[in-house]
NUMIFI-811027 format. One line per 4 residues: number of its first residue (from 0); their letters; for each residue x, y, z of N, C-alpha, C. Coordinates in steps of 0.2 Angstrom, whole numbers. Example, Ala and Ser with C-alpha at 12.3 -4.5 7.8 and 13.67 -1.06 7.14 Angstrom:
<rs>
0) AS) 66:-28:39:62:-22:39:66:-16:39  64:-11:35:68:-5:36:64:0:39
</rs>
This chain:
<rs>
0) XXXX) 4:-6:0:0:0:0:4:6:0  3:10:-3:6:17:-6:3:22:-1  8:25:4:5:31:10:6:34:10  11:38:7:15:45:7:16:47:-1
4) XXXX) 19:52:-5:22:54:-9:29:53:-11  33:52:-7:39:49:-9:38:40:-9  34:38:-6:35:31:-12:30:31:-17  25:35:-20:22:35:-26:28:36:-30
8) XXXX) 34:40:-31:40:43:-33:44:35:-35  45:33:-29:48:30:-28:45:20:-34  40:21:-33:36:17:-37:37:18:-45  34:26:-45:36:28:-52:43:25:-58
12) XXXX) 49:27:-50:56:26:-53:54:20:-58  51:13:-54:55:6:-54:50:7:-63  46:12:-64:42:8:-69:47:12:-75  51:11:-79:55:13:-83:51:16:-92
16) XXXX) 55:21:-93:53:21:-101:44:25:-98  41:28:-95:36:31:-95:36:37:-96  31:40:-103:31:44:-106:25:48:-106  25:56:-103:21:61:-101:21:65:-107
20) XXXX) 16:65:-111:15:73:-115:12:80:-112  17:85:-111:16:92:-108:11:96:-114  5:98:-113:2:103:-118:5:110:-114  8:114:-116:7:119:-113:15:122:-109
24) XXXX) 23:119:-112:28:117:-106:31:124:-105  27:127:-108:34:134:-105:32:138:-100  33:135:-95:30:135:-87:38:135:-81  40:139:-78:46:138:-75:45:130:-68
28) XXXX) 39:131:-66:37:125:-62:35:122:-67  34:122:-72:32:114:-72:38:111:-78  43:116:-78:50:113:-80:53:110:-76  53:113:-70:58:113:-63:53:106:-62
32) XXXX) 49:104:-62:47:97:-58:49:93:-63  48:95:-71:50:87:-75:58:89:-76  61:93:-72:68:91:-72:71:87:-69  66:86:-63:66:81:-57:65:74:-59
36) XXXX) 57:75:-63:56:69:-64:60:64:-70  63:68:-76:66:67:-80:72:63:-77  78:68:-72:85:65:-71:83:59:-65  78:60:-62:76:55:-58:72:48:-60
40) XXXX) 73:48:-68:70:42:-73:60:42:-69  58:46:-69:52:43:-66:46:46:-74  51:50:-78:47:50:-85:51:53:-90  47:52:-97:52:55:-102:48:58:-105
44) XXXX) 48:63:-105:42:71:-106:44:73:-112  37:73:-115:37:77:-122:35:82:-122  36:89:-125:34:96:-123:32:98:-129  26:101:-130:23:104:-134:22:113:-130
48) XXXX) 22:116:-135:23:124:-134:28:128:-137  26:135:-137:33:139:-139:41:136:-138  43:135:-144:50:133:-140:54:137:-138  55:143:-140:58:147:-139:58:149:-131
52) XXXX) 53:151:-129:49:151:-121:53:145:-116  51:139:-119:53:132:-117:59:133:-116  64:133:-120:70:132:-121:72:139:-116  70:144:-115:74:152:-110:72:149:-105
56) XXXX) 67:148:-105:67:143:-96:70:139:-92  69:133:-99:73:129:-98:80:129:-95  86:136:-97:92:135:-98:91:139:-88  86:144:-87:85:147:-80:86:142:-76
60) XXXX) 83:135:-76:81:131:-72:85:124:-72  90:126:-76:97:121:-79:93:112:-80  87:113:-85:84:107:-89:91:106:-94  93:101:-96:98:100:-102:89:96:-107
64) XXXX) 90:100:-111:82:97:-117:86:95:-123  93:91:-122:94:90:-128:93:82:-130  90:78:-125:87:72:-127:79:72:-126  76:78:-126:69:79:-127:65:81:-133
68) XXXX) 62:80:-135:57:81:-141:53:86:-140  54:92:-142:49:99:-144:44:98:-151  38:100:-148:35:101:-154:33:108:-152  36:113:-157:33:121:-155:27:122:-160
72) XXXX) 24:125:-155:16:126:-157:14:134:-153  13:138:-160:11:145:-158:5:147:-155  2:143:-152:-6:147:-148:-7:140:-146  -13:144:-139:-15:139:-136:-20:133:-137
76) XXXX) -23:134:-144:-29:128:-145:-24:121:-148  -20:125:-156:-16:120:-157:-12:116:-153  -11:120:-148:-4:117:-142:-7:110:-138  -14:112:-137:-18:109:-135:-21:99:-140
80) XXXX) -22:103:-144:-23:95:-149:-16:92:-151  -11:98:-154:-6:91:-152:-3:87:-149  -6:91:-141:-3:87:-137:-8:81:-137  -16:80:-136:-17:75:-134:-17:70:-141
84) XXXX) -16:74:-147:-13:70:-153:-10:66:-152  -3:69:-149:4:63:-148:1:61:-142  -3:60:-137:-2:54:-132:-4:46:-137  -8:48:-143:-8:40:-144:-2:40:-151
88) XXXX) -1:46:-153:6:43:-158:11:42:-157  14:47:-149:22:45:-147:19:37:-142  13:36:-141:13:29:-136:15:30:-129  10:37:-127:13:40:-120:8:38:-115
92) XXXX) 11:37:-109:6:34:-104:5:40:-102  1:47:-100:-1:52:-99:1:59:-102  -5:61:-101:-7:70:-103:-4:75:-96  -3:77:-98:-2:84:-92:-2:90:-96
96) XXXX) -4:94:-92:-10:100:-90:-4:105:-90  1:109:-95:4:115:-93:2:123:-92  4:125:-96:1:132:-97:-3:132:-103  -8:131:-102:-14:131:-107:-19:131:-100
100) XXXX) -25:134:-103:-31:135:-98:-35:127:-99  -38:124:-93:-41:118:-91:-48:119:-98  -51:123:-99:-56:124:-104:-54:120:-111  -50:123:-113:-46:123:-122:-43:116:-120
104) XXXX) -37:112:-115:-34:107:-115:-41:101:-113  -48:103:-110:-51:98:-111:-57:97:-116  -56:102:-120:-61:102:-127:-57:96:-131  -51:97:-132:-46:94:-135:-46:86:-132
108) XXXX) -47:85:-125:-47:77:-123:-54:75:-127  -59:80:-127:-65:75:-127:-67:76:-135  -65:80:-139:-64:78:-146:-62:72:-149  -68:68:-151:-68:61:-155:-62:60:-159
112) XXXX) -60:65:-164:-54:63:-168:-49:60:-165  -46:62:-158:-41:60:-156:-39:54:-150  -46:52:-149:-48:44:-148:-46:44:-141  -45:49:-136:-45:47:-128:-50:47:-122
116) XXXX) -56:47:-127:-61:49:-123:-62:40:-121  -68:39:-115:-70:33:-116:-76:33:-114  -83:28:-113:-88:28:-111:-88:30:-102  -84:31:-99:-85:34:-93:-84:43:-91
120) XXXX) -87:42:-84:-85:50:-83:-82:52:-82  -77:57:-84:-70:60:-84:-72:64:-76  -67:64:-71:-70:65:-65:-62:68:-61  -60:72:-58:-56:75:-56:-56:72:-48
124) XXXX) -48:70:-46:-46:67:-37:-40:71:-35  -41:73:-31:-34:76:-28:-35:71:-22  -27:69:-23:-22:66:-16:-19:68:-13  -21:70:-4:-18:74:0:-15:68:5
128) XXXX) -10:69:5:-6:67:11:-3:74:16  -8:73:22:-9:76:28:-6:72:32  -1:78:37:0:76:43:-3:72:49  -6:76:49:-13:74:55:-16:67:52
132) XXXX) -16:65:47:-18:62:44:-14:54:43  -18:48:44:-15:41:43:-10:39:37  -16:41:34:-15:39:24:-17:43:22  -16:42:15:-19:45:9:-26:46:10
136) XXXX) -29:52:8:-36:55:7:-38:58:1  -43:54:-3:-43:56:-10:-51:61:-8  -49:68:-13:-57:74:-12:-57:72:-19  -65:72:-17:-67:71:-27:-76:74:-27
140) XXXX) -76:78:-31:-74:79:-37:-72:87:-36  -68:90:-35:-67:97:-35:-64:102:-38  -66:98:-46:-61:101:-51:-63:100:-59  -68:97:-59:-73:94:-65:-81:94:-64
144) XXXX) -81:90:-61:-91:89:-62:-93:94:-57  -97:100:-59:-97:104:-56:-104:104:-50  -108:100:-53:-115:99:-48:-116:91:-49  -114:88:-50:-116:80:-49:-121:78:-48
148) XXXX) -125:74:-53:-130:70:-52:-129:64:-50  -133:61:-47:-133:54:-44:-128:50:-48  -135:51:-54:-127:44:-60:-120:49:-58  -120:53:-59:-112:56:-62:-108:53:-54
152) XXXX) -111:54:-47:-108:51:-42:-108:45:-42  -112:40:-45:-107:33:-46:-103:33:-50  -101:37:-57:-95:38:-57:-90:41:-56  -92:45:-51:-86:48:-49:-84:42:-43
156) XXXX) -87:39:-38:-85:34:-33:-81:29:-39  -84:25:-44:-82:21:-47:-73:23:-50  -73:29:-52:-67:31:-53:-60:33:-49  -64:36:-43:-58:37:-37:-57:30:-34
160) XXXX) -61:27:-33:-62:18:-31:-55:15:-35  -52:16:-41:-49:12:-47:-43:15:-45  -42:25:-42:-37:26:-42:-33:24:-34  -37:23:-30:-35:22:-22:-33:12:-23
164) XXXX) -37:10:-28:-36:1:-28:-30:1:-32  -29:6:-38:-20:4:-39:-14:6:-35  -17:10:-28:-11:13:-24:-12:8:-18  -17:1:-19:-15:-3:-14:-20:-5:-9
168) XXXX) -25:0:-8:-32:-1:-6:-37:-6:-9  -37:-12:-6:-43:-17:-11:-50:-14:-9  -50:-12:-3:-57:-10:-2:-59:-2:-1  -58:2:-4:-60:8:-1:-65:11:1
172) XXXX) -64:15:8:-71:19:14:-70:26:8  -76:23:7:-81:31:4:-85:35:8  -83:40:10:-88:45:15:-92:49:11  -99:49:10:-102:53:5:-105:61:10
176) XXXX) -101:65:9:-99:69:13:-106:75:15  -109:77:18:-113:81:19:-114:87:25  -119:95:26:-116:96:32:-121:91:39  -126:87:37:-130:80:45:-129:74:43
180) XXXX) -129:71:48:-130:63:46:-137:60:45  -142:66:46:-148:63:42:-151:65:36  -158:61:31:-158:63:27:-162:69:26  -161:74:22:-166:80:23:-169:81:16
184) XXXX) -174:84:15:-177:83:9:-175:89:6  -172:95:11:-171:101:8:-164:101:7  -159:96:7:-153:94:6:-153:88:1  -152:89:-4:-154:85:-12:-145:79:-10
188) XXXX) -140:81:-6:-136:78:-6:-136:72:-1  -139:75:4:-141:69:9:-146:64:7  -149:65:2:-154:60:0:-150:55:-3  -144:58:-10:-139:55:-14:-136:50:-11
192) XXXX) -133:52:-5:-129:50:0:-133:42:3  -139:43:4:-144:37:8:-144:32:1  -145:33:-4:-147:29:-10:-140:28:-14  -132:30:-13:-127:28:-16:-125:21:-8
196) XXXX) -128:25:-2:-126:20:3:-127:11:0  -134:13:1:-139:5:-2:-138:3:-9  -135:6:-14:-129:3:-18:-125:-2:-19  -120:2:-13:-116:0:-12:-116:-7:-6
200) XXXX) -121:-5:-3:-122:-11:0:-125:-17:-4  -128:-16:-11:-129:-23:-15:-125:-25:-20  -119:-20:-18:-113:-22:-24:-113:-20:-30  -119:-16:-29:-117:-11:-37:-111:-6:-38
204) XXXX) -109:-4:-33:-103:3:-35:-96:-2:-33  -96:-8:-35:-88:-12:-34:-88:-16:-28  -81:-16:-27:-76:-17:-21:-77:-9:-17  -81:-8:-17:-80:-1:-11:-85:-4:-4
208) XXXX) -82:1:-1:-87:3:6:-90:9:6  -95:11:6:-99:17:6:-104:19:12  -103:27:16:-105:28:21:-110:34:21  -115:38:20:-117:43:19:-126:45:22
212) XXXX) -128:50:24:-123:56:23:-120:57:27  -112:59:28:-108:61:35:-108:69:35  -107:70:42:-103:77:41:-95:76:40  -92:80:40:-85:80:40:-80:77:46
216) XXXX) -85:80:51:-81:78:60:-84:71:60  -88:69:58:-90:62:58:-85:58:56  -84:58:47:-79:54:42:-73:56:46  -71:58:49:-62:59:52:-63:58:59
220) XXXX) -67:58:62:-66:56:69:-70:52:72  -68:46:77:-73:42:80:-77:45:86  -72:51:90:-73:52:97:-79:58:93  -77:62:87:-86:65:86:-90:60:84
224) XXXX) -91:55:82:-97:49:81:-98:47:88  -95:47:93:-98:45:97:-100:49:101  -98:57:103:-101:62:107:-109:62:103  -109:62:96:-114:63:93:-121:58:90
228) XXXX) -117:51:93:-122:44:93:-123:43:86  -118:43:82:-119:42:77:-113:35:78  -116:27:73:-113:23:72:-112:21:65  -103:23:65:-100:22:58:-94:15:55
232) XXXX) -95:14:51:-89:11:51:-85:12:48  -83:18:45:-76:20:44:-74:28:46  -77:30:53:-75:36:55:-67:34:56  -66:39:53:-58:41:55:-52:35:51
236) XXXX) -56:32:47:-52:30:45:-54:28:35  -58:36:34:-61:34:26:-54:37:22  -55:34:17:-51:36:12:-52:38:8  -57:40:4:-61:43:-1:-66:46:4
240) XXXX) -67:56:0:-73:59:3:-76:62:-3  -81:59:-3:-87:63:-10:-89:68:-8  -88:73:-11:-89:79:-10:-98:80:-14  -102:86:-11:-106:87:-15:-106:92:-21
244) XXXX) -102:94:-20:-100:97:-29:-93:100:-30  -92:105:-34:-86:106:-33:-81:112:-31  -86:116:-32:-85:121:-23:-83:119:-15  -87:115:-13:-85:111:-9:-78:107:-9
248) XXXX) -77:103:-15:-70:98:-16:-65:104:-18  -65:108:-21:-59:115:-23:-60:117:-14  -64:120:-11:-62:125:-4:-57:119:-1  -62:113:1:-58:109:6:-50:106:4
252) XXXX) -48:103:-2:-42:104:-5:-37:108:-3  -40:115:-5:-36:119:-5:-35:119:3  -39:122:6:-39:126:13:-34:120:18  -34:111:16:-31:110:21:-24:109:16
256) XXXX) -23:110:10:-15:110:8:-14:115:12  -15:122:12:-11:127:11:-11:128:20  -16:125:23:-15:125:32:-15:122:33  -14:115:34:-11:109:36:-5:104:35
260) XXXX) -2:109:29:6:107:28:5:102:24  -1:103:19:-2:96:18:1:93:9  2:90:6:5:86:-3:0:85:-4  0:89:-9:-5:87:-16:-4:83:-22
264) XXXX) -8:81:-23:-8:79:-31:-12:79:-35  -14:79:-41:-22:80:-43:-22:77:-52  -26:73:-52:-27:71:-59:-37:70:-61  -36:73:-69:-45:69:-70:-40:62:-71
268) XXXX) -47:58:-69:-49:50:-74:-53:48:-76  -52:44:-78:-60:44:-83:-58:40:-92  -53:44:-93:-48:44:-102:-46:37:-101  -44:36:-106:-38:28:-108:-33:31:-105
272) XXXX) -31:38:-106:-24:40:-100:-25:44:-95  -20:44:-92:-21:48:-85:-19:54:-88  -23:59:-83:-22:67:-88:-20:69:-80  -14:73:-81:-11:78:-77:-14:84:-75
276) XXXX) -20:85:-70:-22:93:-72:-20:97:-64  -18:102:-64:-15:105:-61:-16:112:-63  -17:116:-53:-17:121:-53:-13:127:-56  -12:133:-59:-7:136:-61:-3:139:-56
280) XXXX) -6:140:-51:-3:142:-44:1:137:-42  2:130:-43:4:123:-39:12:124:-41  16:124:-36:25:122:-35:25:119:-39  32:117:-38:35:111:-43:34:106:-39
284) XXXX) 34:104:-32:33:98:-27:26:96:-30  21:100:-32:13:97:-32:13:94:-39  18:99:-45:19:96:-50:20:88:-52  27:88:-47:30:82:-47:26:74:-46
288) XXXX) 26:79:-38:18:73:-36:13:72:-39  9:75:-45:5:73:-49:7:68:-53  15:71:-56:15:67:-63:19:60:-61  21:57:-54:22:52:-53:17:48:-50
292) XXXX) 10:53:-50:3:48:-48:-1:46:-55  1:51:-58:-1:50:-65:2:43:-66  10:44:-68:10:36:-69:11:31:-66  9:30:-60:7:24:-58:-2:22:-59
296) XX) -5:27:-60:-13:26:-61:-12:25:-68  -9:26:-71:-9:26:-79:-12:18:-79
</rs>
């Protein structure tokens, strides 16, 4: 089981020859992580964008790009198709998200021509490894589906479920997150939450455990289930939290990265490849971490 970021890294290394297409590379962070990535063999990145851009960064941030492949492309839309172009022609196991806006790089994924869409919901998970925290904690959806309907939450559990079971969890705790633990009619979530529960309990949403509705203090803590007389089985110990939209999944993300001391990492899923998408504000640490979660989920 995979429970910190440096063994995702560390995983990454052993898988050799994996290959990230950059839409967008002329980014100083997001050079500076695939320099990491690159000398530390965890991938061998193809950059699409300005070259010239590329290349003035590159020499700022001591990249040697002389065994990389540039494809320079002058505007955002083309930078964008050719990069998801060459995921199936260079035979790259992941997209990544650079300096292009998330709108134009995902018109580009879900355009037909270029064949990486698939019958499922393309759905956005960030990976927080928090202090305070046991393991790994996947928020979803807080970065794509922006109001979820029921269907689109069995896809979304269905999809975060696949990323948490390649990092080692055969059964993952789903807390389908809300602000009561009962159901309320004037709360369209807490209903979702009762009826993805019994789902799950007949084995329609997988190898998952599904608990809902929780509040927050509930899903993280047993001593609040029990000041509160609520009985759970995965207080304190879920590993997936289904947010109810993604307002909710973007606040919480954020607010405990940036106060909790906490490592991110964030990909959609859903595609035949794992798509790198990443905030423009995100380091090169969040960078890296994404692109060695990328391929291991590939």
């Amino acid at each position: 089981m995979l429970t910190n970021f440096n063994s995702i890294i560390a995983e990454a290394k052993k898988r050799k020859g994996n290959r990230i297409v950059v839409a967008g590379a002329e980014g100083k962070a997001v050079l500076e992580a695939l320099k990491i990535a690159h000398e530390d063999g965890v991938v061998e990145p193809v950059l699409v964008g300005n070259r010239n851009k590329i290349e003035t960064i590159a020499k700022e941030v001591e990249f040697d790009l002389k065994d990389i492949k540039i494809y320079n492309m002058d505007n955002e839309q083309d930078t964008a198709e050719k990069a998801v172009e060459l995921v199936h022609s260079v035979d790259a196991d992941g997209l990544m998200k650079g300096k292009v806006s998330t709108p134009v790089l995902l018109k580009a994924v879900l355009d037909k021509r270029f064949d990486l869409r698939t019958e499922r919901l393309l759905s956005h998970i960030a990976i927080l490894e928090i202090p305070a925290y046991h393991k790994f904690l996947l928020v979803t959806d807080g970065g794509m589906v922006i109001q979820p309907t029921l269907e689109q939450k069995v896809g979304i559990i269905k999809n975060a479920a696949e990323v948490m079971q390649k990092l080692g969890i055969e059964k993952p705790k789903v807390a389908v997150l809300a602000a009561i633990e009962k159901v309320n009619p004037d709360m369209p979530e807490t209903e979702d939450a009762k009826i993805l529960t019994e789902m799950a309990n007949r084995g329609e949403l997988g190898n998952v455990e599904v608990e809902g509705p929780l509040a927050v203090d509930i899903a993280l803590s047993p001593e609040a289930a029990r000041l509160k007389g609520v009985k759970s089985r995965i207080s304190g110990d879920a590993d997936i939290f289904l947010v109810p939209n993604i307002a909710c999944g973007n606040i919480f993300a954020k607010g405990v990265w940036y106060l909790a001391n906490a490592k991110i990492g964030g990909l959609v899923v859903g595609a035949k490849k794992s798509i790198i998408l990443l905030s423009r504000s995100d380091d090169a640490e969040t960078k890296l971490n994404s692109i060695a979660l990328g391929v291991v989920t590939s």
